[in-house]
DRENVOBA-437997 format. One record per residue (C-alpha): x, y, z; residue in one letter. Coordinates in steps of 0.05 Angstrom, whole numbers. Example, Ala and Ser with C-alpha at 12.3 -4.5 7.8 and 13.67 -1.06 7.14 Angstrom:
2
<<246, -90, 156>, "a">
<<273, -21, 143>, "s">
% end
This chain:
507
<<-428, -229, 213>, "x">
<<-494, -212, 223>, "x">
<<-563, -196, 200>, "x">
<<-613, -146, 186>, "x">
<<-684, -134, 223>, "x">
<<-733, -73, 243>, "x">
<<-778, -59, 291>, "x">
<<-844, -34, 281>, "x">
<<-905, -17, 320>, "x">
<<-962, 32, 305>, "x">
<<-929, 87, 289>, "x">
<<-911, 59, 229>, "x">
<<-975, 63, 199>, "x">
<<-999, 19, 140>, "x">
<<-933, -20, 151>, "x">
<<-911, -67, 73>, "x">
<<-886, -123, 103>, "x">
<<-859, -157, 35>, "x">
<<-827, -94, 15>, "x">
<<-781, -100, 80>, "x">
<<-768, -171, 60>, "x">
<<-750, -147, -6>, "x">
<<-706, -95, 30>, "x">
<<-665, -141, 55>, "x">
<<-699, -155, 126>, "x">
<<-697, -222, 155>, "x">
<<-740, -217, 219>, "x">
<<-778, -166, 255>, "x">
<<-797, -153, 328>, "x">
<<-877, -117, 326>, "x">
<<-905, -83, 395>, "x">
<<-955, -126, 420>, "x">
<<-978, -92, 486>, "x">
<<-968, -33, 534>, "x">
<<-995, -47, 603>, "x">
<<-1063, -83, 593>, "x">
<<-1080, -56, 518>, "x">
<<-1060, -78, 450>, "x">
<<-1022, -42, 397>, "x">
<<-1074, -26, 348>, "x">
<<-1038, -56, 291>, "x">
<<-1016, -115, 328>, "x">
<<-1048, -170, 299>, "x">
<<-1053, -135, 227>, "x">
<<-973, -135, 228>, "x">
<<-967, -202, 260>, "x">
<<-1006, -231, 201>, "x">
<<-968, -195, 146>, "x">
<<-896, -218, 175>, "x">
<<-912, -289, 180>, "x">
<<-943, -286, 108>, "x">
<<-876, -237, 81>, "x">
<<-835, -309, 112>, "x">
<<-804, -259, 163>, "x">
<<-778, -290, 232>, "x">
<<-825, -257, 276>, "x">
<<-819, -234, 358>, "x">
<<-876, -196, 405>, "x">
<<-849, -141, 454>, "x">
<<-890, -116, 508>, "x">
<<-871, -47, 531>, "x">
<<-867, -47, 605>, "x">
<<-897, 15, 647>, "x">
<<-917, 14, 719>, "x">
<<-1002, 27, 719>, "x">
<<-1007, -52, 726>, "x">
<<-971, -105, 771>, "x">
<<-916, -147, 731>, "x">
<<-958, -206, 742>, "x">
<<-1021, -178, 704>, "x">
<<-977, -146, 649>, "x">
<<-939, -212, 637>, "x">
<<-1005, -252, 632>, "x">
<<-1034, -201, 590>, "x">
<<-985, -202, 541>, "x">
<<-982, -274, 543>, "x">
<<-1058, -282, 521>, "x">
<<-1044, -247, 467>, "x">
<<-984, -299, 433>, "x">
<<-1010, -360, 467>, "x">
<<-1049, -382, 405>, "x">
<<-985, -356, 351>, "x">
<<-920, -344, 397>, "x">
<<-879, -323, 336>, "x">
<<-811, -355, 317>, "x">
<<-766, -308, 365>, "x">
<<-774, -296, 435>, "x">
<<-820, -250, 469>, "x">
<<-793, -194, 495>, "x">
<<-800, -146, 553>, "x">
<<-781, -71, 536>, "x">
<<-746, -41, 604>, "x">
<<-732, 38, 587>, "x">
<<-783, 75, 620>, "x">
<<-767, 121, 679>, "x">
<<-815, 123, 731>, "x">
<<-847, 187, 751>, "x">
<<-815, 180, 835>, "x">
<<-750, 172, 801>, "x">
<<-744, 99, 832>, "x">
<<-702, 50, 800>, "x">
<<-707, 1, 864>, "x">
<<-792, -2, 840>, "x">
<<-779, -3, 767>, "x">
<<-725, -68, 768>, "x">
<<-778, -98, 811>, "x">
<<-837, -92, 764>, "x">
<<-790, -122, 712>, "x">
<<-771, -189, 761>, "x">
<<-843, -194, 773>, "x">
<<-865, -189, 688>, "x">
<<-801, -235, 674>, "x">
<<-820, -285, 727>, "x">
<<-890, -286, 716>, "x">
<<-881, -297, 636>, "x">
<<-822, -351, 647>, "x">
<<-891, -395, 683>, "x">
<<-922, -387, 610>, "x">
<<-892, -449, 585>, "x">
<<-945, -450, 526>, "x">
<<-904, -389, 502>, "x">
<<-833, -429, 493>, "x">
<<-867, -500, 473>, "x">
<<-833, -496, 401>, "x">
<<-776, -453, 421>, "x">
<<-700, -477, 430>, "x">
<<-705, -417, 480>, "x">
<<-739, -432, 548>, "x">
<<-733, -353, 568>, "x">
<<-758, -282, 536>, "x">
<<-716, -234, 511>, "x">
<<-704, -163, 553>, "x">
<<-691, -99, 507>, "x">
<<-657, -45, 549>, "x">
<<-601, 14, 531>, "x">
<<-528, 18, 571>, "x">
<<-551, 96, 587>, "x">
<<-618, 71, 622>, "x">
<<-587, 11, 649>, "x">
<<-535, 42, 684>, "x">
<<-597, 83, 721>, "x">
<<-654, 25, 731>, "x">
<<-619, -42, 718>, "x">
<<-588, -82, 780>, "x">
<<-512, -108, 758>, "x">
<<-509, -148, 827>, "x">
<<-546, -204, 799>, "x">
<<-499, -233, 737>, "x">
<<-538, -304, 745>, "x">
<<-610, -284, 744>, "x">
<<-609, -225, 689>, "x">
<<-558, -269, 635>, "x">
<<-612, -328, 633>, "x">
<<-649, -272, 590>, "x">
<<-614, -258, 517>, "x">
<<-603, -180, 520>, "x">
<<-633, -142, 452>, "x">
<<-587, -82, 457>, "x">
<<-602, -8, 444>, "x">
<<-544, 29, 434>, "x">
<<-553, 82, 374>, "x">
<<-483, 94, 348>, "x">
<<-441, 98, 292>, "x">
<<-389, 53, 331>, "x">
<<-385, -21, 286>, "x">
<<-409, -50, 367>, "x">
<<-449, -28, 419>, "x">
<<-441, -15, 492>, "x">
<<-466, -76, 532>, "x">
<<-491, -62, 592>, "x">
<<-472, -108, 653>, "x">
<<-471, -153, 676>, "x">
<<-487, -181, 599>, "x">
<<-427, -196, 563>, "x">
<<-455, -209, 497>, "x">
<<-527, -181, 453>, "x">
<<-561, -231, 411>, "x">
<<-596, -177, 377>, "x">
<<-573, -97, 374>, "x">
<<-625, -36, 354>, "x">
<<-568, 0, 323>, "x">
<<-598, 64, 302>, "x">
<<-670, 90, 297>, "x">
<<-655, 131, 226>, "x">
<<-664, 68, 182>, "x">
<<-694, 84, 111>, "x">
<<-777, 78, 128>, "x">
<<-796, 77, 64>, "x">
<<-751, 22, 33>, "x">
<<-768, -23, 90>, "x">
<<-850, -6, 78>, "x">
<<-859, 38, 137>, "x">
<<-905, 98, 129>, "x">
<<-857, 139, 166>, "x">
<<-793, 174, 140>, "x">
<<-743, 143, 178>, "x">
<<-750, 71, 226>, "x">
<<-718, 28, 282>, "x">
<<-657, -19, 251>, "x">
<<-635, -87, 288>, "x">
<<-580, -128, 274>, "x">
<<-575, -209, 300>, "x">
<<-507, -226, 323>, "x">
<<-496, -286, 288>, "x">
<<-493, -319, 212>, "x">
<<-568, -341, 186>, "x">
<<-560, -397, 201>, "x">
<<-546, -389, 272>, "x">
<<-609, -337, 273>, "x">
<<-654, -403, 252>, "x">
<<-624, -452, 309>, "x">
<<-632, -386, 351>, "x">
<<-714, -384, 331>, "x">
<<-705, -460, 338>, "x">
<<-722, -468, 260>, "x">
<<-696, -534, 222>, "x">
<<-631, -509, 183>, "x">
<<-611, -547, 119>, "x">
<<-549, -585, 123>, "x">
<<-509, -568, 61>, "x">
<<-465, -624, 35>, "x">
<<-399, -578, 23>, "x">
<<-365, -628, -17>, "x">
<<-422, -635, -68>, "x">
<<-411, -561, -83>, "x">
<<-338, -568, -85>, "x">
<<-353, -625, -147>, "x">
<<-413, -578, -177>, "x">
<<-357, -518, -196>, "x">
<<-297, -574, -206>, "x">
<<-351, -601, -262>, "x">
<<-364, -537, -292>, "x">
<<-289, -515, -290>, "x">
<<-268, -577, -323>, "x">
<<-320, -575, -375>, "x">
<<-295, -504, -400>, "x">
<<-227, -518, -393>, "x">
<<-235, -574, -449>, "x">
<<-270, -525, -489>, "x">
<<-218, -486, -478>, "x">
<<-164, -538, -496>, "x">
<<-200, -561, -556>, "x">
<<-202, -495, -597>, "x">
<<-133, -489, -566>, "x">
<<-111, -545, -613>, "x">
<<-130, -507, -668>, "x">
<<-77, -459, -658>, "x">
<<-105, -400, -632>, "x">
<<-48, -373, -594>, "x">
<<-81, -320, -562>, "x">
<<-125, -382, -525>, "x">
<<-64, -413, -503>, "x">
<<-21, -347, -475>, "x">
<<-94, -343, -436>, "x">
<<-87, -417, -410>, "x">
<<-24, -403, -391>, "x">
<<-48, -344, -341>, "x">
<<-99, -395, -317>, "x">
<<-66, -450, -297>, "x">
<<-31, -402, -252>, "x">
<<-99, -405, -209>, "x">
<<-95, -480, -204>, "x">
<<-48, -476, -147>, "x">
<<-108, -443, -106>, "x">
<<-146, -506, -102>, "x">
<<-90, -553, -90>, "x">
<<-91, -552, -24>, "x">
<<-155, -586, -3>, "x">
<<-152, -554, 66>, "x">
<<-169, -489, 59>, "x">
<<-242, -476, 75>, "x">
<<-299, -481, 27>, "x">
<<-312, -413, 12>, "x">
<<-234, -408, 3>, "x">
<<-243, -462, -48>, "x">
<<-303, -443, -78>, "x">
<<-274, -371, -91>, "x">
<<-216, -395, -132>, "x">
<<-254, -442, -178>, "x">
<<-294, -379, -190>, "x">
<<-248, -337, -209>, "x">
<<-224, -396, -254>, "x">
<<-293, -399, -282>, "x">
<<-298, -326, -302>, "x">
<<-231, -314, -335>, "x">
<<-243, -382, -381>, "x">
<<-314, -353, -402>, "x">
<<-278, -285, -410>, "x">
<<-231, -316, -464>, "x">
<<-290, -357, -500>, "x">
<<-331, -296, -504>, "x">
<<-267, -262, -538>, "x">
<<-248, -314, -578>, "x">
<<-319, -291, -622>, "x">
<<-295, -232, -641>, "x">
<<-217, -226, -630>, "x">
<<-209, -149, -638>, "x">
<<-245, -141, -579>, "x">
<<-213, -195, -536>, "x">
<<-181, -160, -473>, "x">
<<-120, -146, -461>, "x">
<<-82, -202, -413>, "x">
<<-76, -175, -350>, "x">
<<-9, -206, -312>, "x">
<<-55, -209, -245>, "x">
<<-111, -267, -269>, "x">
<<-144, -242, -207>, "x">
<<-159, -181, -248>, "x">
<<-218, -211, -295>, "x">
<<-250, -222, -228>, "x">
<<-247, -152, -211>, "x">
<<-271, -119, -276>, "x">
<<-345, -161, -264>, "x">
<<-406, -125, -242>, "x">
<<-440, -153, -172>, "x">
<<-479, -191, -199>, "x">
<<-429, -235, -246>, "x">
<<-391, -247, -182>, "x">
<<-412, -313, -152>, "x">
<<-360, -306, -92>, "x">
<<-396, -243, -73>, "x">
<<-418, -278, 2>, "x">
<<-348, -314, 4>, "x">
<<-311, -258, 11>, "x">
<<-244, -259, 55>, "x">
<<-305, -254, 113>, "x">
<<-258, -297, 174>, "x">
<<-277, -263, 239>, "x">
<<-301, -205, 206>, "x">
<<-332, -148, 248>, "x">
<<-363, -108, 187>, "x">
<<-442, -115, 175>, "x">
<<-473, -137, 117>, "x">
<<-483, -99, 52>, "x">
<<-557, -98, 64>, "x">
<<-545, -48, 128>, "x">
<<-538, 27, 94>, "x">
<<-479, 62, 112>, "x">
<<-519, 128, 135>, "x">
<<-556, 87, 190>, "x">
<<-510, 119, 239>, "x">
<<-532, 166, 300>, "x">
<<-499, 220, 327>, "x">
<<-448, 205, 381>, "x">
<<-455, 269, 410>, "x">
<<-528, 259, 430>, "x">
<<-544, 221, 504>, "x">
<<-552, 150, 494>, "x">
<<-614, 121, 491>, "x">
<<-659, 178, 467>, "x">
<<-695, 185, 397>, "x">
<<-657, 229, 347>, "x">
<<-702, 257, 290>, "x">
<<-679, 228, 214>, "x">
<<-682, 279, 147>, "x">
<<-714, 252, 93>, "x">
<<-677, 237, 25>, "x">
<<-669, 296, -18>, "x">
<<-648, 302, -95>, "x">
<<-585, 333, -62>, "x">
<<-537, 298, -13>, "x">
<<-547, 301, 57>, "x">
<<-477, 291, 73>, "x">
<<-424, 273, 19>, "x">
<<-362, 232, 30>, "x">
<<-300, 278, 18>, "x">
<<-272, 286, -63>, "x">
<<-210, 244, -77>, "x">
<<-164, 282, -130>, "x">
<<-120, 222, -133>, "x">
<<-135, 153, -183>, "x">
<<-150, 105, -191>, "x">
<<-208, 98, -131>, "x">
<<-246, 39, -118>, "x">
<<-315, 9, -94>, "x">
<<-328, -51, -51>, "x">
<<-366, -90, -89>, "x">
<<-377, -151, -42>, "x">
<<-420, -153, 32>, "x">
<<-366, -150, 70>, "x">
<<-297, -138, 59>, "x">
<<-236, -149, 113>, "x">
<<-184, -105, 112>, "x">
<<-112, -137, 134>, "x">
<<-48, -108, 150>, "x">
<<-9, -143, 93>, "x">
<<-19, -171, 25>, "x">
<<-45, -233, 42>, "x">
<<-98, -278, 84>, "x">
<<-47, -293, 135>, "x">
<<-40, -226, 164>, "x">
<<-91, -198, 215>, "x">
<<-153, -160, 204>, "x">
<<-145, -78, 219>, "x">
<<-207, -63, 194>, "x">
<<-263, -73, 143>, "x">
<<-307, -51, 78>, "x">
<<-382, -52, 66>, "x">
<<-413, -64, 0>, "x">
<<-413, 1, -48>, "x">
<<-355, 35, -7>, "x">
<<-310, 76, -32>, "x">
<<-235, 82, -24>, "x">
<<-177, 106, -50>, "x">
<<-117, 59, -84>, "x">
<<-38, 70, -58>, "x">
<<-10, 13, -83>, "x">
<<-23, -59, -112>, "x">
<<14, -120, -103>, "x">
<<2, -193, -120>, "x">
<<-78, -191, -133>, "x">
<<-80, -149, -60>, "x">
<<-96, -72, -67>, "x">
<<-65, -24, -8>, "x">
<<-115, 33, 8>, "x">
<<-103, 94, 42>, "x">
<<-161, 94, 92>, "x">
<<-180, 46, 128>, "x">
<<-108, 29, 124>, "x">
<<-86, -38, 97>, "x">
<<-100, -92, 35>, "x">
<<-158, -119, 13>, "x">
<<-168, -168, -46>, "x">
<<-163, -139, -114>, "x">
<<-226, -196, -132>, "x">
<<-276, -162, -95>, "x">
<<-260, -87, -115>, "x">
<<-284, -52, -182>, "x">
<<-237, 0, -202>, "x">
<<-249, 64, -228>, "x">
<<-209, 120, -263>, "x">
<<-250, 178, -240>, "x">
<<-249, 216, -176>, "x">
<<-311, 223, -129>, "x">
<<-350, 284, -135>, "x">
<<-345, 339, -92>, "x">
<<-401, 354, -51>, "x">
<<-442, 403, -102>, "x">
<<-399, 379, -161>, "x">
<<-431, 349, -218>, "x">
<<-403, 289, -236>, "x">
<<-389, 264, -306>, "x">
<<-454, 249, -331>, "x">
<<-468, 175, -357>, "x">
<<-458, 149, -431>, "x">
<<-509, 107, -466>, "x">
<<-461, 44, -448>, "x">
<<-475, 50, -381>, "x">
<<-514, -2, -352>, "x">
<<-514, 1, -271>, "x">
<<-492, 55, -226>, "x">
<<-480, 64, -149>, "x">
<<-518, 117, -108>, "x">
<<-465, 157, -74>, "x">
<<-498, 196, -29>, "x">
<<-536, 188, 37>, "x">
<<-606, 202, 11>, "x">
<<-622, 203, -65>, "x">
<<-708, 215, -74>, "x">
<<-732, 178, -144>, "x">
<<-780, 210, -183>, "x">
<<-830, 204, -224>, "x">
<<-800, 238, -291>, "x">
<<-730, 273, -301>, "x">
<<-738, 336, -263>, "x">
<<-740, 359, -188>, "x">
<<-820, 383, -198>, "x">
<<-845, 312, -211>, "x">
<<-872, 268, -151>, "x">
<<-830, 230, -112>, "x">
<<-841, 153, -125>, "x">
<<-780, 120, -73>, "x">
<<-719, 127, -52>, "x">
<<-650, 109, -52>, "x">
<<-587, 94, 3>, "x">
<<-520, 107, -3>, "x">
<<-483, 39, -30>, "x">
<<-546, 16, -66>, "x">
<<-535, -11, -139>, "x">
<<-582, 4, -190>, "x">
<<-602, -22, -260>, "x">
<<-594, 42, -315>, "x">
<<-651, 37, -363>, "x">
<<-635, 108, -397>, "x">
<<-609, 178, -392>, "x">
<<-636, 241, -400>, "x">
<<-615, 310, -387>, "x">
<<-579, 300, -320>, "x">
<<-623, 249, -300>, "x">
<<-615, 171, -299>, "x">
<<-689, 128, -306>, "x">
<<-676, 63, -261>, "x">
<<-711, -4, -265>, "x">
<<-719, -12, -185>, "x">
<<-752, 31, -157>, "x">
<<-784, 54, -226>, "x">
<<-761, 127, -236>, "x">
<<-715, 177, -250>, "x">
<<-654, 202, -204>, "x">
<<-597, 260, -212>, "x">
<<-542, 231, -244>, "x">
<<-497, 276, -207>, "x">
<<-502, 228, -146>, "x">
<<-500, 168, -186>, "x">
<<-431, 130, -191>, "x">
<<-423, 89, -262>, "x">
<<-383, 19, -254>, "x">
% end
């Protein structure tokens, strides 16, 4: 697992620090200093991120004007007073003009040593040592892999722009505690005045990101959650048994497909999210059948698979959505895009320029002339090689992903690509195929309520039609509240506006 983060400096102009929080960011590394001068908008950002409540590290770019000594003590001055939460960090990727990586790995000894001696800096930190944020590519030029002791004392923040789901690590690091991952994040949606920004990931849950900024993490008391849903489920199953007694027999063919979840929570030692994600799905079908029991005409069908009801509820009905199968899993969360990708074909290391969003796609996933498709509708989704939890993990989904259905077997659904079963519970099915890239798709009813933006870069307007003013933006995966239609276009509740239907997927 991991989690989301940015980097910003000046360049991001009039940077929104709550509307990255809002974004989904959890912390954010600002430049500080360069040399012996300070990032203009250092202390304005520094401000704003604390206030936002985002976990907040200083990075000093490193050049080679000033002594390591004088740029470490610099740089310290300017956090002794406010440190931040994460620690600071020394950004190693410039190439000196002699070509002279012997020099350059010695200015960076001399910063690192010379900031270590700032003990002020790490007083309220669980970490005694700052960070150093390098790339494999310029590594492999300027860093010195002869020294595995010295250089792994200092966690490694990782930049390695790829589509890859992990980095290159350059050695003689093993692991990154933090990975710049691409440098074509969504600017706008995270409150930068540029088009396009640098993303981060933290290796690690939350949690472990707090310990990591040596914050005070709440210790949950699993079993009092465990009794919280047991409660719940138990109340509406006597509901559910008391108009049962009346004779309603379409109540008790529905109990009967019910109690055929009970043996999910027998077993006591499954995990809690195991647990938690059966008395759920409980949950949901009972309430399904006491809604229907108001107007019988409309009650649904009984599926044979109870794990069904789960499937047919919108995100946010789902409560297991951050239980999901998630053991071991490698896939990022579903607040990371999936166009934040980079080029493999480009050298490592070097700035590639991001497009925009348009009101057309920038790049479409392929049409699927085969249904029934399906959409991830949970953060993270393994993929396994068999119908069931026991086999191993060949892959993984991210939140608003699309894929095609082969087969379905036992509450597990086979798809073609990535290859292997996922559970049913945390897909929404559809009957429709994906547009084509240029193909309208069929436009929305008035019974619509959310839909799913399809395409790497949607632009939201200002009215329904391409010559009003741009007022946001949208990612591909992000799910959207439908207020109305009109002509083509869909009017959304967040960001307020008006978007092409065309590239809008209806759950």
């Amino acid at each position: 697992m991991t989690i989301l983060g940015i980097d910003i400096s000046k360049w991001d102009g009039n940077w929104d620090a709550e509307k990255a929080k809002q974004a989904g960011a959890t912390f954010a590394f600002i430049k500080a200093s360069e040399a012996t001068f300070t990032d203009p908008n250092f202390l304005v950002n520094w401000k704003k991120a604390k206030d936002a409540g985002l976990l907040r590290g200083a990075y000093h770019y490193l050049d080679y004007t000033k002594s390591g000594i004088e740029q470490a003590n610099y740089f310290a001055d300017l956090l002794q007073s406010d440190p931040g939460e994460l620690p600071p960090v020394i950004d190693y990727e410039l190439r000196r003009t002699d070509n002279d990586p012997s020099a350059a790995i010695g200015f960076l000894r001399e910063c690192l040593d010379q900031l270590v001696s700032r003990s002020e800096l790490f007083e309220n930190s669980s970490n005694k040592r700052p960070m150093i944020y390098t790339g494999p590519g310029f590594w492999m030029e300027y860093g010195d892999q002869t020294k595995r002791d010295y250089w792994i004392q200092f966690p490694l923040w990782n930049a390695h722009w790829t589509s890859s789901n992990t980095p290159k690590i350059p050695p003689p690091w093993t692991m990154w505690h933090f990975w710049q991952f691409t440098s074509k994040g969504p600017g706008e949606a995270f409150g930068s005045e540029c088009l396009s920004m640098d993303m981060n990931r933290y290796n690690g849950t939350l949690n472990e990101l707090m310990e990591f900024a040596g914050m005070n993490v709440p210790v949950v008391n699993l079993n009092e959650k465990y009794e919280l849903l047991d409660s719940k489920v138990k109340k509406l199953e006597g509901a559910v048994a008391s108009i049962n007694q009346n004779g309603n027999a379409a109540v008790s063919k529905t109990l009967d497909r019910v109690d055929a979840l009970e043996g999910q929570i027998t077993n006591l030692g499954g995990s809690i999210a195991d647990l938690s994600s059966a008395l759920t799905q409980r949950i949901v079908a009972i309430e399904k059948t006491i809604i229907g029991l108001g107007n019988p005409a409309s009650t649904p069908a009984i599926p044979s698979d109870p794990s069904a009801y789960v499937a047919k509820q919108t995100v946010s009905s789902v409560s297991v959505q951050n239980q999901t199968d998630l053991t071991l899993n490698p896939i990022s969360q579903n607040d990371v895009p999936s166009n934040m990708t980079d080029s493999t074909d480009l050298p490592q290391d070097q700035p590639v320029s991001a497009k925009p969003p348009s009101d057309t796609p920038i790049s479409s996933n392929p049409a699927s002339s085969i249904s029934p498709n399906a959409i991830c509708i949970t953060s993270a989704l393994n993929v396994r090689s068999g119908p069931g939890s026991s086999n191993p993990i060949v892959g993984g989904l991210r939140y608003g992903q699309r894929v095609k259905i082969i087969n379905r077997q036992g509450g597990w659904a086979q798809i073609q690509d990535p290859a292997g079963w996922s559970p049913e519970a945390y897909l929404s099915f559809e009957q429709t195929s994906t547009p084509a890239q240029g193909v309208t798709s069929q436009p929305a009813t008035a019974s619509d309520s959310y839909g799913i933006c399809n395409t790497n870069g949607l632009n939201v307007r200002g009215g329904p039609s391409v010559t009003n003013s741009i007022v946001g933006g949208l990612i591909y995966g992000q799910r959207v509240k439908i207020l109305t239609h009109k002509t083509g276009w869909a009017q959304i509740e967040s960001p307020a506006g008006w978007c092409n239907e065309s590239y809008l997927s209806f759950a």
